[in-house]
N, C-alpha and C positions, 0 to 999 in steps of 0.2 A: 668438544664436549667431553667432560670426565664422570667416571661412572660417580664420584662421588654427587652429581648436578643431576641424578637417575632419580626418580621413584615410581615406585610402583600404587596405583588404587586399584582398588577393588568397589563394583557396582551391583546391586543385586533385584533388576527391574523384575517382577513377573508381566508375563506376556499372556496374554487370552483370545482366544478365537469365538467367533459370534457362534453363539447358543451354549455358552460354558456357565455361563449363570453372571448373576449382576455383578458387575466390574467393582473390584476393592478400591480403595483412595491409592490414587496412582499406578493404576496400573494400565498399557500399554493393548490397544486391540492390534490385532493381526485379523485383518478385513480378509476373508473369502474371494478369491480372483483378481484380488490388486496387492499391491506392495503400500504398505506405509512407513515412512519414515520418519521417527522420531529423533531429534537433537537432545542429548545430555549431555549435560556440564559435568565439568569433572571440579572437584575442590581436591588440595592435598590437605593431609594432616591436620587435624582442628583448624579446618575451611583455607587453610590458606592456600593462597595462589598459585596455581601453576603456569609453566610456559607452556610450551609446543604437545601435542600430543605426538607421541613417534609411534607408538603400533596400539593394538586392541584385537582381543580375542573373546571368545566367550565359552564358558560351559553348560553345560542344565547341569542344576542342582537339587531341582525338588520337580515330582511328578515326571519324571525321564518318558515314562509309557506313556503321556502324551505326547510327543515326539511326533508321531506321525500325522496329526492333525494339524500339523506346519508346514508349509511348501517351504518356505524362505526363513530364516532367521540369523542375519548377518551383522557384522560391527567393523564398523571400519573409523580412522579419524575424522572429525567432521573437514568441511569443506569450508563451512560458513563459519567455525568457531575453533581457533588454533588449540584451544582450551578446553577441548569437547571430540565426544563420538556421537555418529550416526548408525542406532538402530536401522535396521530393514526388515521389516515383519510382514509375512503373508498367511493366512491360513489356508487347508485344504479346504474346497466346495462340501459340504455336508458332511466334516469332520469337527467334532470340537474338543477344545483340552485349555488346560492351562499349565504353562511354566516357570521353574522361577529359573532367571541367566545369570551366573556371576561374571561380570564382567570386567577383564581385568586389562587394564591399559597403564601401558610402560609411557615413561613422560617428563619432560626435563621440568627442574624446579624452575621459579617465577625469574631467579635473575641469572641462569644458566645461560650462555651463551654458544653455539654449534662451534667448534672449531674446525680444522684441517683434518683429514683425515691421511 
């Protein structure tokens, strides 16, 4: 793998916890006392293709003081989708908020290949 077969996206879901008010187009609940999991795609660059995802982190970027109204909010590479992250989203019990996550995953281009390390 050479760094030139790298890129970087960036993803920016907001996430909401129940009693935050009506949910926008597209946007992610975090259920009170369970975990739910959402799968996103990732696209490169004017939608094209990527390969493997290799890591995924996430930041808040809007509404931060909601933060605590969150038990969970994690990203990992998906499992089910070489092309994709899994969201993990929980709320606290009789906390609400809303956030927006950028999330940003490192990821080889579509015909990049792993080599020797």
């Amino acid at each position: 793998m050479s760094a030139a077969g790298l890129i970087v996206v960036s993803l920016t879901p907001v996430v909401y916890t129940e009693g935050a008010g009506s949910p926008g187009p597209n946007e992610l609940l975090a259920p009170a006392g369970q975990v739910a999991n959402y799968e996103l795609p990732v696209a490169g660059p004017r939608g094209e293709a990527i390969g493997q995802v290799i890591g995924a982190w996430h930041t808040p970027v809007d509404n931060v003081s909601s933060l605590g109204a969150f038990s969970r909010l994690d990203v990992v590479p998906s499992q089910q989708n070489r092309a994709g992250v899994q969201l993990s989203a929980s709320g606290q019990p009789g906390q609400q908020g809303r956030i927006r996550l950028r999330i940003t995953v490192l990821c080889e281009l579509g015909g990049a290949q792993r080599g020797g390390y």
